[in-house]
N, C-alpha and C positions, 0 to 999 in steps of 0.2 A: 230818468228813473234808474234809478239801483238793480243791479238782479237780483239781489235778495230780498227788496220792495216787489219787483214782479214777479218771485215765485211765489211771493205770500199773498199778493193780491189774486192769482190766478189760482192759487188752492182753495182761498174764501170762495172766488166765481164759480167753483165748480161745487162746493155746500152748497149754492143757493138753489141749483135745481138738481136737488139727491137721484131721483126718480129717472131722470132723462141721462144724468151720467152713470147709473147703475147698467141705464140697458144699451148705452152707447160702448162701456168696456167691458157689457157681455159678450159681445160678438168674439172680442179679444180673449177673453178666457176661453170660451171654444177652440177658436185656433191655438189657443195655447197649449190647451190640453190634448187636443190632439198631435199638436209637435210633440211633447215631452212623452206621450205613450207610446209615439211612434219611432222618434230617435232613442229613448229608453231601451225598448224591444231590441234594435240594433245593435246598442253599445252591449246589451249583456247577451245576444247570440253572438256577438264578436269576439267577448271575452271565455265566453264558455267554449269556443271552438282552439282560441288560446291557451286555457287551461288542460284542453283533451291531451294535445297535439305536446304539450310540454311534459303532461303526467307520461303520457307513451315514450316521450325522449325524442329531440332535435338531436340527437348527436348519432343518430343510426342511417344508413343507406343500406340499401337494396338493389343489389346487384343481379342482373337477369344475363343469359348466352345471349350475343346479339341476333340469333337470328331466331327470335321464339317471344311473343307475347307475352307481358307481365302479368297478364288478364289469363291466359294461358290457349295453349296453345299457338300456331302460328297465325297472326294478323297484320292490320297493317302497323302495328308499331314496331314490327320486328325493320331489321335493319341489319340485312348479309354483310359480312366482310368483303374485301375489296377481292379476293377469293372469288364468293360468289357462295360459298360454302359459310352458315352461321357460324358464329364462333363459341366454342363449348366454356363452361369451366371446370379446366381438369384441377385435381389436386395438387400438381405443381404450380398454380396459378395460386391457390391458396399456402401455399408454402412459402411463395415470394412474397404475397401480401401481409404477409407476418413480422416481416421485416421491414416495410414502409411507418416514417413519421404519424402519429398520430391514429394509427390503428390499435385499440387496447382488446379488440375479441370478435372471431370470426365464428361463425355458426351458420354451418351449408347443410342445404335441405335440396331431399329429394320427398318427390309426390306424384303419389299413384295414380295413375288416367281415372276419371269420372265412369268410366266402362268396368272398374272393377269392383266386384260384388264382395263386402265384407260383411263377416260374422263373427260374434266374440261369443266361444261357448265355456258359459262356466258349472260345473255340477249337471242339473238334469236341463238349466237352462239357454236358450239360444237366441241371441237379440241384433241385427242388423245395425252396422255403426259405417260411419265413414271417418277418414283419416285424417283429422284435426292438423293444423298449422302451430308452430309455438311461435309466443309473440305478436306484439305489434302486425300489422299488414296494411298496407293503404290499398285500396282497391282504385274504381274510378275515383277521380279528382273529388277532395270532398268525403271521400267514405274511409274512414278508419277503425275499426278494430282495437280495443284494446287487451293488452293480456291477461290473460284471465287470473285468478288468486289460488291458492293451495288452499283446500281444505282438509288434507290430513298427506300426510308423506309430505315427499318435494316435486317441484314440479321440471328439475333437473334430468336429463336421459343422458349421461354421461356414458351410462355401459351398456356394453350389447344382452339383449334377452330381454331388456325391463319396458314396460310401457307406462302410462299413464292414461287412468277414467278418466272419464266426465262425471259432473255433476246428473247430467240427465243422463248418460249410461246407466248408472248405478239406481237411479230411479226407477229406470225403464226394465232393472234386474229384480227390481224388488227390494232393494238393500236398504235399510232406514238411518238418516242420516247419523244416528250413534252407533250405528255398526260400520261406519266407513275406517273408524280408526284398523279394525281387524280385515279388513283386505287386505293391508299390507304386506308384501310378502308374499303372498297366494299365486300361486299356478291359473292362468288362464291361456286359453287356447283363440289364438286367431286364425280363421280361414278363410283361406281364398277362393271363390271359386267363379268359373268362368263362364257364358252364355250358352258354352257345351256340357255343363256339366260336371269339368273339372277341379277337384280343389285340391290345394296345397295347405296346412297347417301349421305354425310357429306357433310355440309353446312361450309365454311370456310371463315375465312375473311382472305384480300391479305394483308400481315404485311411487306412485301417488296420486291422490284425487283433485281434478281442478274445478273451479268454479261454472266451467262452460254448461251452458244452458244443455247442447246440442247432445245428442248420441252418438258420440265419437272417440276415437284414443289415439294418442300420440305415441310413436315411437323412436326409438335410434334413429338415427341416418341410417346404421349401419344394417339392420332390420329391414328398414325400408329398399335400401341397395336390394337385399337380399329379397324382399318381395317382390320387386320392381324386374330383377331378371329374371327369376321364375315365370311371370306372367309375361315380358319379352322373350323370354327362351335363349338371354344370351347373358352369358357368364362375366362378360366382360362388357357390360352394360356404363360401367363407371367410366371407362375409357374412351368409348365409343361414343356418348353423348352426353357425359360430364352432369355435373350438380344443375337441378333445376334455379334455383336461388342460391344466395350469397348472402345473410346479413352481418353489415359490419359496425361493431362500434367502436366508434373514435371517443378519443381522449375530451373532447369537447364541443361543440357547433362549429367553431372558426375548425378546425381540423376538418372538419365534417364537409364542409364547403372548399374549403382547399385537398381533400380526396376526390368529388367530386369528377374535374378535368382529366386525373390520371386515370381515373378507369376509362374515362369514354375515349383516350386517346390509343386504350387497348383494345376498340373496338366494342366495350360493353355499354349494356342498356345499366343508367344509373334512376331511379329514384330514392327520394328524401321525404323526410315530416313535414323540412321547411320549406321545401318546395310545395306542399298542396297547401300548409299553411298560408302560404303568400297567395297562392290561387282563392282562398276562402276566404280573405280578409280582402281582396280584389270584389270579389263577391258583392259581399256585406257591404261596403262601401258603395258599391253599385247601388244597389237595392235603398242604402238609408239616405243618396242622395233620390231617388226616388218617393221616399217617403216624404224626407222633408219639403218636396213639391207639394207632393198631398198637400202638409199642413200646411206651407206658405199660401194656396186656395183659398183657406179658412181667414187668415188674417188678412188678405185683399180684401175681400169678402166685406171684413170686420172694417176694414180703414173705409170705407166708404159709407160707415154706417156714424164713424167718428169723423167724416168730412161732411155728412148733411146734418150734424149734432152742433159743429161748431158753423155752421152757416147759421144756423137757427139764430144761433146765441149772436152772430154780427147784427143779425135785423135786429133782435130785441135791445141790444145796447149800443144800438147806434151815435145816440143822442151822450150815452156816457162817454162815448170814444170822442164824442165832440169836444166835452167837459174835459178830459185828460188831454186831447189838444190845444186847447183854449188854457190850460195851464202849464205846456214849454212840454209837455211827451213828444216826441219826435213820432216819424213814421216806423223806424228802425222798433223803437220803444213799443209798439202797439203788435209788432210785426210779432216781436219777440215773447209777449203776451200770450197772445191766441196760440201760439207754435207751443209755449210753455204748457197750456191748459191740455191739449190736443196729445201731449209726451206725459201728461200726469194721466190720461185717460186710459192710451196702450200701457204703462207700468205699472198703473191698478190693475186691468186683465191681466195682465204677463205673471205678472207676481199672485194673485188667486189661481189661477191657470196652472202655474207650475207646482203649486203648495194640493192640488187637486189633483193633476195627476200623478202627482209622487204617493198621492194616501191609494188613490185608483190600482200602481203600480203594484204595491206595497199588498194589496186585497189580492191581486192577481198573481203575485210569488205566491202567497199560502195556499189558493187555488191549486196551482202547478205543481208544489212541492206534495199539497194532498194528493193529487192525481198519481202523480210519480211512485207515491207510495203504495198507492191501491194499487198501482199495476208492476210493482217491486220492479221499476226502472230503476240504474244505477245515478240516472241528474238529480242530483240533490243543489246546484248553483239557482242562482236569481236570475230570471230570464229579461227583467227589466230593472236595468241598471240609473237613474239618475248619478251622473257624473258631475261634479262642479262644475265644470266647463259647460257641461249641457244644461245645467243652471242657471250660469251666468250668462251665457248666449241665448237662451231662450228670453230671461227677461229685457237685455239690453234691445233684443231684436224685434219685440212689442215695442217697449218703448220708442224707438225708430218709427213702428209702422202707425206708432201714432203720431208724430213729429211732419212724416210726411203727409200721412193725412188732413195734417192742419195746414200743410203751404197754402193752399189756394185760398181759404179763409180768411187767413193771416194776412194775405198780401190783400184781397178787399178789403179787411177793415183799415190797413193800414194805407190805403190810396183812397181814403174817404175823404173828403172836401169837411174844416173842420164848422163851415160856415152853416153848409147843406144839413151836415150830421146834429147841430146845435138847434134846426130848425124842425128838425123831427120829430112827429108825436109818437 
């Protein structure tokens, strides 16, 4: 026989009982649909953590003194110099790194301990803030921050005396969003004051308003130096224990990764974007080889319901496998038969299965996109992505598990005696 004789004869065999192979490659659309919801899920938290990590920018590191936690304060990721004594970053350390390949812009931050008490008083009013980070920040592995947007001024502190609201400052002031444009420029007063009692005051003008949800304000370095030794009581606070952070941005990723080496060979703590990126796409691929066990469950499951489906069908056409022997079919020929029927079974589920849960998928973006909205979260991406690939391996991979489900079928009808099977009622 032909293969293209036995694909046609084995698509009629399976018209004849509608009923029995409808619920023989149900099984297979379950499993199906449960793969394609569940590797779907994956490919588009993979991508959406891809999109974060690239909108923040691959091309910045974060440079920390080696002997002082990223997370902050001292823990165990600090890491002494050979000294034994941390290593600072003074401003001549940034003075040389301005001259290194591939560095295009340096912006060193200092930040005030968790123990200091802040108040922003403007006119008769007085509101509790804490002292915002600018920029990107990666926290634990996995957790990033992105910078926040300008809503009126700029969000630049190039000079000393200027600071920058928040969004929920200026809420928390009373200020209505069309009166943000006129703060600009305004006199506000920040104080400091201590768990005895004492405060200190810097006079600031408002250089612009940012998107951050939180109740807080940004200022200079050079402000912050300047609040930072007040409340240490030492003048010479810059010298002494140097910049808490460093961020640097290079010219591009590849610079970014070949800076890298040189700082830790200075003895600094280096983190990157693309390093937690690789740590989260480590992840995810964890989890969606995970997943795809789940559903691979569902299709075993399914193949044994399409291995007692084509048993059936050997007993009931026993007598016809005798008549296709009795007319020159080989055993190969019959083998190849039932194996064909059993692959047209899984690539009916696989192919309904995947067309099912792509519409499923497809309900469950607009679900998530409405949620998102109601709760004016900044994800607006599709959390379930169908991928070609996840397309094309989803269905080729039913098809398989019905292929295999048919071996042991295939190979009884086809070790049938044609004498025996001829005499069959």
């Amino acid at each position: 026989m032909r293969l293209s004789d036995q694909v046609r004869t084995a698509y009629n065999n399976l018209g004849r009982r509608k009923m029995r192979f409808f619920l023989a490659s149900l099984g297979v659309l379950v499993g199906t649909v449960t793969i394609v919801l569940l590797m779907s899920l994956a490919s588009g938290v993979r991508l959406n953590i891809n999109r974060q990590f690239e909108s923040i920018g691959l091309d910045r590191l974060l440079i920390f003194p080696s002997g002082r936690s990223p997370f902050g304060g001292r823990g165990p990721l600090s890491q002494p110099s050979k000294s034994g004594i941390g290593k600072i970053i003074a401003p001549a350390d940034l003075a040389r790194w301005k001259d290194w390949t591939g560095v295009a812009k340096i912006t060193p931050e200092v930040r005030l301990p968790g123990s200091v008490g802040l108040e922003l008083r403007w006119k008769d009013k007085v509101q509790s803030v804490r002292m915002g980070e600018r920029g990107p920040r990666p926290g634990p592995p996995g957790m990033v921050s992105a910078a926040p947007e300008p809503l009126a001024g700029t969000l630049d502190l190039p000079d000393q005396g200027t600071m920058v609201l928040s969004q929920g400052t200026t809420k928390a002031l009373g200020i209505a969003s069309d009166e943000l444009a006129g703060l600009l420029g305004q006199s506000m007063e920040v104080v400091l004051r201590t768990s005895r009692g004492e405060t200190q005051s810097f006079t600031l003008h408002v250089q612009g308003i940012s998107s951050e949800n939180s109740t807080s304000i940004q200022v200079p370095v050079s402000d912050c130096i300047a609040m930072k030794s007040w409340w240490f009581n030492n003048p010479n606070l810059l010298e002494s224990e140097g910049y808490d952070s460093v961020t640097i941005q290079s010219t591009d990723v590849s610079q970014a990764k070949a800076l890298i080496p040189r700082f830790r060979e200075e003895g600094f703590q280096v983190q990157s974007l693309d390093m937690f990126l690789e740590i989260a796409n480590r992840i995810v691929i964890a989890v969606t080889v995970m997943l795809v066990m789940i559903g691979g469950v569902a299709l075993v499951v399914a193949s044994i319901g399409i291995a007692n489906t084509m048993i059936m069908a050997v007993y009931e056409r026993t007598r016809e496998i005798g008549i296709l022997k009795a007319l020159g079919a080989s055993s190969g020929d019959i083998r190849r038969l039932f194996m064909i029927e059993a692959g047209f079974i899984g690539l009916a589920g696989g192919v309904v299965g995947l067309l099912v849960g792509w519409v499923l998928g497809v309900m469950l973006n607009q679900g998530i996109v409405w949620y998102m909205r109601y709760r004016e979260l900044p994800v607006r991406d599709a959390f379930f992505v169908v991928t070609p690939l996840l397309a094309l391996g989803v269905t080729m991979f039913a098809a398989f598990i019905g292929v295999v489900a048919g071996l042991l079928p295939a190979h009884r009808a086809s070790s049938l005696d044609p004498l025996e099977a001829l005499r069959h009622e």
